[in-house]
N, C-alpha and C positions, 0 to 999 in steps of 0.2 A: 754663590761666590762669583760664577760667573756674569750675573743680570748686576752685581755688584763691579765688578770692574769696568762692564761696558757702560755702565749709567754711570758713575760716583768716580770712583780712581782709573780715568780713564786714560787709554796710551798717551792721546793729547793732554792732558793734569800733567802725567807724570813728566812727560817731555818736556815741560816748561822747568821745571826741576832741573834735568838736564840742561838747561839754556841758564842755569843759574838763580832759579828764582827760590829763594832758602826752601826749604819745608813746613817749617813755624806758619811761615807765609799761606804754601801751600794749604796744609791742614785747617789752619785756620778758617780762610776761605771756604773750602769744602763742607766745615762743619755749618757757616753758616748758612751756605745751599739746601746744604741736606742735615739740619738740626737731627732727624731720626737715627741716621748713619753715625751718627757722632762718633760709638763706640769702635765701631770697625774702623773709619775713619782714621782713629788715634793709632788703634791697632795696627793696621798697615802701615804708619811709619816706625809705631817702635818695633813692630815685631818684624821690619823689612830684611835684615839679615837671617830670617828665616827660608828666606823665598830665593833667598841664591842657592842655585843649584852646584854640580861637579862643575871641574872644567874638562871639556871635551877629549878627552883621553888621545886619539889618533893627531888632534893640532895639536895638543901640548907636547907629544913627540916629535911631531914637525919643530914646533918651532925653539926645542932643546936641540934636534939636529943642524938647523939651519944658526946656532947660537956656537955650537961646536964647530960650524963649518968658518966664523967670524962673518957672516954678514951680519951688519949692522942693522938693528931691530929698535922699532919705534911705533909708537900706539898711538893712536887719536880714536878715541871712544868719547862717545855721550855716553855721558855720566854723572851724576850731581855730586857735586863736589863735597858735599856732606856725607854722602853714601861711598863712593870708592873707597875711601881708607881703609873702609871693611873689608870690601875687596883685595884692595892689594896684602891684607893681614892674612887675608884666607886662602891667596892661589900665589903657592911661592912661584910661580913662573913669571907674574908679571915683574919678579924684579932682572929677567933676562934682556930686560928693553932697554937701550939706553938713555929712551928719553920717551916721554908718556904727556898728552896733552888732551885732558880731559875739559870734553864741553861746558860743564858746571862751573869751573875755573876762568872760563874765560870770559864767559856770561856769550856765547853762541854754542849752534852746534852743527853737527852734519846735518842735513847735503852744502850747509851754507857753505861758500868756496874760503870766506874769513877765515874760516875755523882753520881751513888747511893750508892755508897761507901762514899762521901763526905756527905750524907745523915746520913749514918748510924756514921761513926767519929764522924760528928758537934754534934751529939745528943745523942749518947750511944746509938745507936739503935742495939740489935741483928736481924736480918731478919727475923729469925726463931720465933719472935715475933710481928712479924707485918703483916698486912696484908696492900695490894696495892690494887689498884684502877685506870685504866686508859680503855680509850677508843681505842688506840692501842695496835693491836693481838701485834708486837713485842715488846711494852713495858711490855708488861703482861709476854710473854716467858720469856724476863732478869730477869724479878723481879723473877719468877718463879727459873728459875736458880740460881740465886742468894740467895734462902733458902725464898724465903719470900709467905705469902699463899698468889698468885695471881686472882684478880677477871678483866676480862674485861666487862666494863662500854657499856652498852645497852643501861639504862633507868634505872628512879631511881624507879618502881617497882623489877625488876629484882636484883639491888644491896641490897634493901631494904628484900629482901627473903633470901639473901646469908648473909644477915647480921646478920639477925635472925636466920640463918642456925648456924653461927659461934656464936653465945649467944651474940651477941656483941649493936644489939638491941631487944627489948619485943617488941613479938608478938602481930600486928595488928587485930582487929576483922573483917576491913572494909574493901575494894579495895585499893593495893597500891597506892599510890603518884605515 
């Protein structure tokens, strides 16, 4: 499985997904690289709502507390715009956002700074007023660039301190999440 992700459905394949390139597309291509693969191939895109895992238990308390506290919550994720749906059906929290702007939809994606500029338009958003949250060092740089206070995503003790740091949640007595 693994010698199969890194040769055949590789991060870069699937990223192009994310930037909006259908899957049809996708698969197709792939099967003709790799005719042998075929089966698996297909497999990994119908059986891709397999592969989603929980959501993060400790952020999804965050960011029900910081939803409770009314700050305003907005998503920009790479994502194929064929594949979210599923998501958003499967993790009732992402409907706490009030506005969600997925890479696949736009036909770009992170680190490009477009992606987050269409962010900031669709919503009124100054940068210089928000604070970001991601898991990748170079989403974090863009956003960084970009005017925005950026945090990268460790663990939701870690964001949950940076959070508190910015006032943005009330200090815990206990062990973080």
């Amino acid at each position: 499985m693994e010698a199969f992700l890194a040769t055949v459905c590789t991060p870069e394949w699937n990223a192009r997904q994310d930037a909006g390139r259908p899957f049809a597309e996708a698969v197709a291509q792939l099967v003709d690289d790799f005719p042998s693969e075929r089966e698996r191939i297909v497999a990994f895109h119908e059986r891709w709502p397999e592969t989603l895992g929980e959501g993060i238990e400790g952020t999804v308390a965050i960011l029900g507390e910081l939803h409770a506290r009314a700050v305003p919550l907005y998503a920009l994720s790479n994502w194929s715009a064929e594949t979210f749906p599923v998501a958003r059906e499967r993790f009732p929290f992402l409907g706490l956002f009030e506005g969600i702007v997925i890479s696949g939809r736009e036909r770009v994606s992170k680190p490009d700074p477009r992606l987050f500029r269409v962010l900031f338009d669709r919503y009124r958003l100054d940068p210089r007023d928000a604070v970001f949250v991601d898991d990748a060092p170079r989403n974090v740089e863009v956003a960084a660039e970009m005017g925005m206070h950026a945090l990268h995503f460790t663990g939701p003790g870690p964001l949950r301190t940076a959070l508190e740091a910015l006032g943005l949640l009330g200090r815990t007595t206990g062990p973080a999440a």
